[in-house]
VOKOL-195859 format. One line per 4 residues: number of its first residue (from 1); their letters; for each residue x, z, y of N, C-alpha, C. Coordinates in steps of 0.001 Angstrom, whole numbers. Layout:
<pts>
NUM> a> X,Z,Y,X,Z,Y,X,Z,Y ~ ...
</pts>
This chain:
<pts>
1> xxxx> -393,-9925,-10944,338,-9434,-9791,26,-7948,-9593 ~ 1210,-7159,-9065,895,-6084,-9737,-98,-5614,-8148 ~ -772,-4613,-8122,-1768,-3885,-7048,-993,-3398,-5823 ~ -1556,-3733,-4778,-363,-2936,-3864,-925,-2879,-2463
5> xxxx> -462,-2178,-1398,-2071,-1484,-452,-923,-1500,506 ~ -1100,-1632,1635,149,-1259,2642,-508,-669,3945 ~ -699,759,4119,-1436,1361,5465,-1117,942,6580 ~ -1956,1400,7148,-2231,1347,8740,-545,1809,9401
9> xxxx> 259,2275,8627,1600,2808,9307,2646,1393,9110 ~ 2281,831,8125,2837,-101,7655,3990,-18,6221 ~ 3787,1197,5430,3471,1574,4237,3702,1136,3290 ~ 4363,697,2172,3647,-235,967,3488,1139,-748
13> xxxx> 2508,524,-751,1701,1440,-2140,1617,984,-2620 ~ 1848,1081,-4335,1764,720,-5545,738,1606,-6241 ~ -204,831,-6864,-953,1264,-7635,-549,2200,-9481 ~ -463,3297,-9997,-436,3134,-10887,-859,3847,-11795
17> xxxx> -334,3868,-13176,-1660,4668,-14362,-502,5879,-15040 ~ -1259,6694,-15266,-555,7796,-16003,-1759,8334,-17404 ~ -1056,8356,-18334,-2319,8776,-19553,-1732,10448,-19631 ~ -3180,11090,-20128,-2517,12714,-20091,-2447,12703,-21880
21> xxxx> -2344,14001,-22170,-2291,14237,-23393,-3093,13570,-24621 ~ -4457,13508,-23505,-5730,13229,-24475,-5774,11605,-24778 ~ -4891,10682,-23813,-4762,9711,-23646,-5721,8992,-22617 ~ -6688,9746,-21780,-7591,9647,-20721,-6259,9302,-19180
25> xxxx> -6634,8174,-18949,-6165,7590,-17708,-6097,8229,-16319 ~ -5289,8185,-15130,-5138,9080,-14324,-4573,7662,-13262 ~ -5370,7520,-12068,-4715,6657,-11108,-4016,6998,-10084 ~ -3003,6869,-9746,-2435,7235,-8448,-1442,6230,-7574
29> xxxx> -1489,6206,-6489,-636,5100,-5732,630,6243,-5377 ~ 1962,5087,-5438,3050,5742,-4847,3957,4793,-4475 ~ 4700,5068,-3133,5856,3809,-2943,6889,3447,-3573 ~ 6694,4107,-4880,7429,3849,-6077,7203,2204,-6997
33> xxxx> 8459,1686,-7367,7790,445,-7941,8611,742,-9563 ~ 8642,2273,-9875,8956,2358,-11385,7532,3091,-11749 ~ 7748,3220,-12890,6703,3258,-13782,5606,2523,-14150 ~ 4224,2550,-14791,3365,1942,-15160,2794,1110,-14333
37> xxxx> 2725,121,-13204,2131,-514,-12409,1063,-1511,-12855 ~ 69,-965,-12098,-1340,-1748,-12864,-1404,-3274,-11578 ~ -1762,-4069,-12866,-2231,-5650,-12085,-3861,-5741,-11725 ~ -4755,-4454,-12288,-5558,-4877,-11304,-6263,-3542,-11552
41> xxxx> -7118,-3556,-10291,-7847,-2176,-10035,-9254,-1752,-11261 ~ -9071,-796,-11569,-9626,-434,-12876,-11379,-1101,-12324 ~ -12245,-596,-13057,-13593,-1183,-12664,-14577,40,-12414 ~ -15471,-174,-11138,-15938,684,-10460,-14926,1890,-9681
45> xxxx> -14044,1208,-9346,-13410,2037,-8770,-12559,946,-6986 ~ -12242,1744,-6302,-11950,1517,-4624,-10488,1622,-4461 ~ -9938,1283,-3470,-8576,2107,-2974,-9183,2819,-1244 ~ -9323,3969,-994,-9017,4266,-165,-7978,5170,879
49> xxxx> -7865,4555,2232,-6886,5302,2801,-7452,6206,3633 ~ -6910,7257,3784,-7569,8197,4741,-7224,8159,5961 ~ -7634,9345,7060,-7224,8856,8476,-5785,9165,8885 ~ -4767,9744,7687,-3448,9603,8004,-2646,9148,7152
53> xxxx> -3231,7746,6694,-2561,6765,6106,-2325,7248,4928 ~ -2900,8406,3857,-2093,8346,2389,-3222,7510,1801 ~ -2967,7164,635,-3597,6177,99,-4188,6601,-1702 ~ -5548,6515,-1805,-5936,6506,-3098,-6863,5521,-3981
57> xxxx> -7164,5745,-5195,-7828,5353,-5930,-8725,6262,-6301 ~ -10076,5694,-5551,-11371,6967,-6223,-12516,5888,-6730 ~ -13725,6581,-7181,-15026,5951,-8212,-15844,4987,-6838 ~ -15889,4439,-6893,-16830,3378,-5848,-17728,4098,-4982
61> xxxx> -17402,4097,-3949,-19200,5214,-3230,-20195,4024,-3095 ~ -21834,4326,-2931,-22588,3372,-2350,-22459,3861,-1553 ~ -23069,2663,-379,-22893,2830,873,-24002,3705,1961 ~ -24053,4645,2153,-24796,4926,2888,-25038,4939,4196
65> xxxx> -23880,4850,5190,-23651,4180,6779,-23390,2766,6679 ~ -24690,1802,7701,-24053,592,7614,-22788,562,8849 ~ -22094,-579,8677,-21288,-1519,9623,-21714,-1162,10976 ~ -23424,-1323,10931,-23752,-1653,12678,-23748,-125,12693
69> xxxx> -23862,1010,12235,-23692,1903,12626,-22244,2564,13030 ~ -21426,2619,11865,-19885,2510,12529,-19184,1670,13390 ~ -19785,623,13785,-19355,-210,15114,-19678,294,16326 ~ -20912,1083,16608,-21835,1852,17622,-20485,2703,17995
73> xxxx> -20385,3920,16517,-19681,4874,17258,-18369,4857,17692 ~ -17573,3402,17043,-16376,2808,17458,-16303,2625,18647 ~ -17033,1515,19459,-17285,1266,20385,-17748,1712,21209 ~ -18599,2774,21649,-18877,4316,21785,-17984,5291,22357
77> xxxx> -16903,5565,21194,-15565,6368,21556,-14826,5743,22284 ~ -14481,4174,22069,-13407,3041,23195,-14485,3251,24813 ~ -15633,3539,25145,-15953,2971,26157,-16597,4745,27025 ~ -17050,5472,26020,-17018,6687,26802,-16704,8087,26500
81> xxxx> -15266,7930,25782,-14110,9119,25658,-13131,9108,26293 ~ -12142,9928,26111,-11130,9721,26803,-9952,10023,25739 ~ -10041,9295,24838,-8773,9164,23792,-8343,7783,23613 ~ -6958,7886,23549,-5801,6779,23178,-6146,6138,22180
85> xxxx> -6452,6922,21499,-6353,6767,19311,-7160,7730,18799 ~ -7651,7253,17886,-8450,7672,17236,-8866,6787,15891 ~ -9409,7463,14662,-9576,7031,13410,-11499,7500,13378 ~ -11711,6700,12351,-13196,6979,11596,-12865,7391,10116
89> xxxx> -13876,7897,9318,-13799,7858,8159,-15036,7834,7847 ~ -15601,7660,6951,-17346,7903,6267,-17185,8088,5014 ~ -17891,9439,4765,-17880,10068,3662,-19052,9904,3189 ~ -19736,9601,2009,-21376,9367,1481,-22039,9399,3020
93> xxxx> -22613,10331,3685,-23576,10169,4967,-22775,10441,6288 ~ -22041,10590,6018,-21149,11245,7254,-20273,10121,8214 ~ -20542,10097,9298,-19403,9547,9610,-18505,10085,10716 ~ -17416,10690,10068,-15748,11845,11044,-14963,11326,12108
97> xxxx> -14880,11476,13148,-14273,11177,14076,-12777,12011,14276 ~ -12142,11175,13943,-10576,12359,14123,-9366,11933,15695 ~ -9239,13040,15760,-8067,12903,17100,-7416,13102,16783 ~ -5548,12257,17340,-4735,12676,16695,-4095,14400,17469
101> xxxx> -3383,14528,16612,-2809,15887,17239,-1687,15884,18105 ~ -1189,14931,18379,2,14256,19498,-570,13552,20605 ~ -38,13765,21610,-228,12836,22840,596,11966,22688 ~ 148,10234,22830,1314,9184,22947,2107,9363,24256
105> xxxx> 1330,9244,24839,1852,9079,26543,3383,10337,26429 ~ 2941,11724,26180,3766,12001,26160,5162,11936,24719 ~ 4198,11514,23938,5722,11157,22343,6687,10003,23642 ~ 5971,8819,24075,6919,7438,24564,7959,8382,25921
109> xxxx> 7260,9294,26401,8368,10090,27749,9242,10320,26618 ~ 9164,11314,26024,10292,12036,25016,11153,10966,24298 ~ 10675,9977,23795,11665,8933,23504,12280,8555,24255 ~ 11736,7915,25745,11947,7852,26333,13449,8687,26920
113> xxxx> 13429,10250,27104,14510,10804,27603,15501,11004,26531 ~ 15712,10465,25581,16318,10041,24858,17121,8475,24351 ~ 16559,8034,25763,17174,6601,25839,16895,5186,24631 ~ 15526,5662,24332,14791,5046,23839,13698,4280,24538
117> xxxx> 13901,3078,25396,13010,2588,26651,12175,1851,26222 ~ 12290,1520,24531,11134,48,24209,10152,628,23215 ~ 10223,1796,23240,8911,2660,22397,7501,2267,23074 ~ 6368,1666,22423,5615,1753,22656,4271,2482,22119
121> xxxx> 3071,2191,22526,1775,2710,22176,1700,2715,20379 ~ 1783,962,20298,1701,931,18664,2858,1385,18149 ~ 4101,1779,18175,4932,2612,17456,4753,3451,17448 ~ 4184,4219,18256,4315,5658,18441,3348,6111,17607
125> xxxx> 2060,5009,17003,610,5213,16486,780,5741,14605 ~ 2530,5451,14496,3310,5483,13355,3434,6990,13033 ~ 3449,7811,13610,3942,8923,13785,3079,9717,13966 ~ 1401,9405,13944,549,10442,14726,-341,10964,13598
129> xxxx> -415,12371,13322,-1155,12696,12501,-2703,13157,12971 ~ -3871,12925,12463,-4964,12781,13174,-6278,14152,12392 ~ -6589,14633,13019,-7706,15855,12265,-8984,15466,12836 ~ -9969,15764,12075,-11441,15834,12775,-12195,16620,13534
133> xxxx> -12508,16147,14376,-12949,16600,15663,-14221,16465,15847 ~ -15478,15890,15740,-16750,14927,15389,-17156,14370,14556 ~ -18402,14744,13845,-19300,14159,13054,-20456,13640,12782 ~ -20935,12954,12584,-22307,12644,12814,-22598,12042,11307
137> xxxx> -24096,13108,11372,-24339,13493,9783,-25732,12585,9869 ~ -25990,11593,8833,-27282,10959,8305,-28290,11731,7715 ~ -29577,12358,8330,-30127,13600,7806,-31267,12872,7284 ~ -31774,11849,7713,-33169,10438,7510,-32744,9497,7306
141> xxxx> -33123,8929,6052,-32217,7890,5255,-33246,6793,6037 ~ -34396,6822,5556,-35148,5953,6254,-35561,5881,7955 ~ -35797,6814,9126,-36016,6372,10190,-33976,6416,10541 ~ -33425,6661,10191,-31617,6845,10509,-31792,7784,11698
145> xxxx> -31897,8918,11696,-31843,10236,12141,-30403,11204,11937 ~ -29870,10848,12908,-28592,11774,12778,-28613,13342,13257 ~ -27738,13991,12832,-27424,15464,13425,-25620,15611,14216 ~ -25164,15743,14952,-23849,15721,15226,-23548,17772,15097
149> xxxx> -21927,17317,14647,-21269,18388,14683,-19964,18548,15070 ~ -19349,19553,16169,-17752,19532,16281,-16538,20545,15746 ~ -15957,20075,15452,-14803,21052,15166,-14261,22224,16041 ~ -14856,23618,15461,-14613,25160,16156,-13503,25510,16042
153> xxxx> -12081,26034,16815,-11105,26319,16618,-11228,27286,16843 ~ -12178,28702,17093,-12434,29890,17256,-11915,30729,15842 ~ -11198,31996,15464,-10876,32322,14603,-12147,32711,13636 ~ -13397,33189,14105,-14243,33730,13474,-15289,32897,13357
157> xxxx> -14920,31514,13968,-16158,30435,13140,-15321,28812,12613 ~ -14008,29606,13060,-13299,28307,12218,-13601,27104,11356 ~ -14003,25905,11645,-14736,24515,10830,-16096,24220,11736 ~ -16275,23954,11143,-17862,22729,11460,-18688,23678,12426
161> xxxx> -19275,22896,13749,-20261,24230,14401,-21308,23146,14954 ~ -22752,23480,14615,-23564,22422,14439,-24241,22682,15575 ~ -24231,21121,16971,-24581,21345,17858,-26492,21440,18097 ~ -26980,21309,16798,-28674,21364,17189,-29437,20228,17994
165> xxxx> -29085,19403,17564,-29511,18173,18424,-29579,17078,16979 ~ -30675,15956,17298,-30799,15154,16552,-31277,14061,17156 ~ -31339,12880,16601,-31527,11606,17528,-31133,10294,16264 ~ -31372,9432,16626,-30594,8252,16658,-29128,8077,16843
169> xxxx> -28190,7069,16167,-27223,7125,16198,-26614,6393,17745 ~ -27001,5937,18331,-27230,5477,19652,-27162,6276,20694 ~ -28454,7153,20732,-28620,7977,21561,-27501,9394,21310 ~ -26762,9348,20330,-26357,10869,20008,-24901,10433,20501
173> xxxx> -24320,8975,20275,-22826,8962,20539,-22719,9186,21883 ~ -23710,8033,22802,-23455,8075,24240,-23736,9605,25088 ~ -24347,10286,24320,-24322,11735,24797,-22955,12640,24474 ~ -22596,12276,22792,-21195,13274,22893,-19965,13046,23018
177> xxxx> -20018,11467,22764,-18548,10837,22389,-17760,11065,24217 ~ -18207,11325,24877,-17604,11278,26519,-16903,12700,26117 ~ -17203,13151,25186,-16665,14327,25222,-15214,14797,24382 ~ -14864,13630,23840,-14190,14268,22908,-12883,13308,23913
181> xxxx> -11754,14239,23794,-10158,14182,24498,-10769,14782,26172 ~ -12048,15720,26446,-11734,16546,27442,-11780,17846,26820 ~ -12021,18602,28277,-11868,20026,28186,-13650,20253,27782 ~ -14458,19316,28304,-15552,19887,28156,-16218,19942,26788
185> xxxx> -15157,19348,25954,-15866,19291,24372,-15784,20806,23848 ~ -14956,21767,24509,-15219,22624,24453,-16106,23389,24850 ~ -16871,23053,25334,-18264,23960,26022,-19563,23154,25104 ~ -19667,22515,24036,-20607,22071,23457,-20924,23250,22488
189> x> -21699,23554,22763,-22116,24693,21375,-23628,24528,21607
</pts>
């Protein structure tokens, strides 16, 4: 059966193989169902999707954030932020917190004045493209010692701006995650 992945948008991806010159293999998913379609996922290798639903085939990561740690900061962001939506990702130690770049509330008005009255939250979740905003970096493999960092939209420090604080993954969400979808995440430096 051939491989096939269907995102968070509701999506469908096909897995498939391309050989280059040398005859060395090349994986890529596309909502295409011509060409080479592989029946099963090569070995040591993943499908992942990112936080705006495109979809790949990369080399297996080990795991370095457990579960109970990405559940913390899940649950964390649902209970003291102030965002609609929001995605995770974990990269080797990292784990990214992204906001989307749309307001729902206001996408469903705009449909809305367009005589579109049955738009809701999860449709609208179709449409939302999401960037990172928060990170929280694994700096102590063994006591699990995090560092957090937020996204600078300043022209002259543009990317990552590292707030100097370290802790536990516990103690570091319930301190910053209140912060992210206000104004005051801007005053963290």
């Amino acid at each position: 059966m051939t491989i096939k992945h269907i995102n968070y948008k509701g999506d469908t991806y096909y897995l498939h193989e391309k050989r280059n010159a040398a005859g060395k293999s090349k994986y890529y998913f596309s909502k295409s169902t011509e060409g080479n379609l592989l029946e099963n996922i090569p070995e040591k290798y993943e499908i992942y999707e990112n936080p705006n639903g495109q979809v790949f085939l990369r080399p297996e990561s080990k795991k370095i954030i457990s579960e109970k740690e990405i559940e913390i900061v899940k649950s964390s962001i649902k209970k003291y932020s102030n965002l609609e939506s929001f995605k995770i990702d974990v990269k080797k130690n990292t784990i990214v917190i992204y906001e989307p770049d749309q307001n729902i509330t206001e996408m469903i008005k705009t449909f809305s004045s367009f005589g579109h009255n049955n738009v809701d939250k999860k449709y609208c979740e179709k449409f939302l493209l999401y960037s990172p905003t928060m990170r929280f970096i694994l700096i102590d493999k063994e006591k699990r010692i995090f560092t957090v960092e937020r996204m600078c939209y300043r022209s002259f420090v543009n990317g990552w701006l590292e707030l100097y604080d370290i802790g536990d993954i516990d103690t570091l969400v319930k301190e910053y995650c209140y912060h992210l979808g206000r104004e005051s995440f801007y005053d963290l430096i």
